[in-house]
N, C-alpha and C positions, 0 to 999 in steps of 0.2 A: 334845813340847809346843809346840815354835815353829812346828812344819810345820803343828799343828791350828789353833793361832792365828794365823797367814798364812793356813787354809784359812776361818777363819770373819771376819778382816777382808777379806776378798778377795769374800765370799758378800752382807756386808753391802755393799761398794761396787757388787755387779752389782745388791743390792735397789734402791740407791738410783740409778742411772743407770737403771733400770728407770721410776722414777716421774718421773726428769728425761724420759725418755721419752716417756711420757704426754702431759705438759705441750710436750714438744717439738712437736707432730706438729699443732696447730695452726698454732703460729709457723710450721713447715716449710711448710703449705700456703699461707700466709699471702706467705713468702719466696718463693715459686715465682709468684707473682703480681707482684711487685714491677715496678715499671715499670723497662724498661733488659732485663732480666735475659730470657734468650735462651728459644726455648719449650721447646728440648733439655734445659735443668733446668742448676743449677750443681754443679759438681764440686770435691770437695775432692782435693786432688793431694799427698799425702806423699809427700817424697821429690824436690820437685819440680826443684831444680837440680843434682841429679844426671845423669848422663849418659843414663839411659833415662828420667829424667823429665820432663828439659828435652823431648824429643820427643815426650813423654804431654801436656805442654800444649803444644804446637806442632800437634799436631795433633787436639786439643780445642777450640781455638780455632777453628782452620779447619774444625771439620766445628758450628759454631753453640752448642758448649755456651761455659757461663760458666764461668770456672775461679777457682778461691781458692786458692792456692799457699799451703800452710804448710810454714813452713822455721822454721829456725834463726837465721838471720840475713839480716832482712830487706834489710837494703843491701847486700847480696852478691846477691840475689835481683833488686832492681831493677834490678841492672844490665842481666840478663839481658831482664826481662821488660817494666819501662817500667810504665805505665800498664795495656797489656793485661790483667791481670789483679791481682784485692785479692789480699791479705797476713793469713796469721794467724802469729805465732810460735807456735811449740808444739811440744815436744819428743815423743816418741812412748814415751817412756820414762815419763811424766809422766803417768797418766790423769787427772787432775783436768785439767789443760791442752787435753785433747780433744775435752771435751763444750763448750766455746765452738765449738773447730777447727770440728766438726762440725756442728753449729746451723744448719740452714736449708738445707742442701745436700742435694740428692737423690740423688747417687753418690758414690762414694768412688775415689780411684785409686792404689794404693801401690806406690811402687817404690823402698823403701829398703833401703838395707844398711850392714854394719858395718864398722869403719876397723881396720886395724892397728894395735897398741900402744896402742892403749888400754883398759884391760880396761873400763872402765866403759858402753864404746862397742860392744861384744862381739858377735856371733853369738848370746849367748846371750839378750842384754837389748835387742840390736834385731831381730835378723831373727825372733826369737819372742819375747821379750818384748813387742817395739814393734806385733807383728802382734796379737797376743791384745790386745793394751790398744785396737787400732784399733779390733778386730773386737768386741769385748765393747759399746763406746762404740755403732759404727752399731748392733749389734742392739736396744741399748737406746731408740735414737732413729728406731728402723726405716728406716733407711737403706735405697733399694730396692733397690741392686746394689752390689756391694763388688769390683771387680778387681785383683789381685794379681799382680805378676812376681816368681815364684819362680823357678828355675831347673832345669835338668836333670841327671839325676844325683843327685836327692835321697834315693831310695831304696836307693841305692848306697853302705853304711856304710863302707866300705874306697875307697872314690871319693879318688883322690890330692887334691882342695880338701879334703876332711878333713881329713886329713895338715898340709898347708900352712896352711889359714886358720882352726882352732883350729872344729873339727868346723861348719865353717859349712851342709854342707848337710844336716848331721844336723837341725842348729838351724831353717834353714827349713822342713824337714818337719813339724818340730812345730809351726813357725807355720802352715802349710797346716792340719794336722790343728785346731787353733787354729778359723780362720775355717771350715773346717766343720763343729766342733759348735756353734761362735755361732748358726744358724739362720738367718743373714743370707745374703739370696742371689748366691752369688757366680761367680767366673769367676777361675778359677786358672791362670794363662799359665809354660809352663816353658819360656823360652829355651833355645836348646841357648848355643855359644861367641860372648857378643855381638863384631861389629862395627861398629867407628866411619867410617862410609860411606853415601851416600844408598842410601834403600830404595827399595820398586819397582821393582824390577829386574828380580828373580826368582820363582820359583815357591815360593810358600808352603807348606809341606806339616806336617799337624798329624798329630801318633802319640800315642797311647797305650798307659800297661804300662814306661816310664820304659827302654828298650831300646836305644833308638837313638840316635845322635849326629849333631853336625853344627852349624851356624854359621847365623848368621841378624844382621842389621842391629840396632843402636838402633833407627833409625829404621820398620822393618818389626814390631816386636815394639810398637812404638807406636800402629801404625795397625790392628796386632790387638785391643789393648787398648780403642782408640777405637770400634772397629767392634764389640766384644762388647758395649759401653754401649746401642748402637742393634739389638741381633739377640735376639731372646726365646730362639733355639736356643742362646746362649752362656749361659744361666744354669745355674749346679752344674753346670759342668764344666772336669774337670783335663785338662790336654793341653802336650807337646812342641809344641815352634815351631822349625823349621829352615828352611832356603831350599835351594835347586836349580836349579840350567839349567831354564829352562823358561819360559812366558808366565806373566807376576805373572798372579798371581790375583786375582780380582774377585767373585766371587761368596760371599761371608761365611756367608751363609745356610744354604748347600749345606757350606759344610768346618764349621761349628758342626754341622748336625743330622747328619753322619754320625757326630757322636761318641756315648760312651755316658754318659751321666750318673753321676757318681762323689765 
């Protein structure tokens, strides 16, 4: 009985972020007008002073989009970010808190995850919870493009981060699976082992089929992210991100369309 009634207030909150949606999509084009605001469109950034997020607006910024950093705590944020970029508070747990977050912005950019020892903080409540409540929010406000860092190894049930971080990549899987039955179009990026090191360095190489392994920058797994927001071949598509000896890569276009849409 409680599953049915979480499944029919869950049905009435998509009815109604549906009709906020309606009503959004004027304001939205209205906000993409606004004088100041960049012609690339403004980005809402979850997740943002995290460690692959802080690089998701670092290099948002610098390629002309406007960025809206929603955190948690907004003076922990400014430190980082100053002026460059507005501020929304808003928990990703909280769907009522989202549909402001979201409001006027034309992409979306998430790269949140969950903390140890906290159960309330959990794999199961942000990295799929947080991702469904994101993804439900843009489809309902027709958000054009939704970018996601998930991770590598998520199909991988026995995957030793299971073990250790309380089935974490079980948990993203479901929030992948999440944002694409939302309908929203999106671009699902699976890091293989992040490091904390400048990017451009190396040769970017994208796999799919969740098979292979390997290592790849914050900072590189940023500028994939950024670059899918500006490439039409990055939309609905899931894909590994590693790095390798070799001339960085430059050409977005060309590593987007040889994937297969999924």
């Amino acid at each position: 009985m409680r599953s049915s009634s979480r499944s029919i207030f869950r049905l009435i909150g998509v009815l109604c972020l549906s009709l906020i949606g309606l009503l959004s999509a004027q304001a939205q084009s209205s906000a993409e007008k606004m004088p100041g605001e960049s012609s690339k469109g403004l980005v809402l950034v979850a997740g943002a002073t995290g460690g692959t997020g802080k690089e998701v607006v670092k290099h948002l910024l610098g390629n002309g989009f406007e960025v809206r950093a929603m955190v948690r705590n907004e003076t922990k944020a400014r430190v980082l970010f100053g002026d460059d970029v507005t501020y929304v508070v808003a928990d990703v747990r909280q769907p009522d808190q989202l549909i402001e977050a979201m409001s006027g912005v034309r992409y979306v950019a998430v790269a949140i995850g969950s903390t140890r020892g906290d159960p309330a903080n959990s794999p199961k409540f942000v990295d799929f919870g947080g991702v469904r409540n994101l993804a439900d929010v843009a489809a309902a406000l027709n958000i054009q493009q939704f970018v996601l860092v998930s991770s590598s190894g998520v199909t991988d049930e026995d995957h030793f981060l299971n073990r250790m971080f309380d089935n974490v990549l079980n948990w993203k899987l479901k929030g992948e699976n999440a944002l694409r039955a939302s309908g929203v179009p999106y671009t699902i990026v699976r890091p293989g082992g992040l490091v904390n090191k400048p990017g451009g360095q190396d040769k970017i190489v994208f796999a799919q089929g969740d098979t292979t392994s390997g290592t790849i920058t914050r900072d590189d797994v940023a500028m994939i992210c950024v670059a899918a927001l500006q490439t039409p071949e990055a939309v609905n598509k899931t894909f590994e991100a590693y790095s390798e000896s070799g001339t960085p890569s430059g050409n977005w276009p060309a590593l987007f369309a040889a994937l297969t849409a999924n």
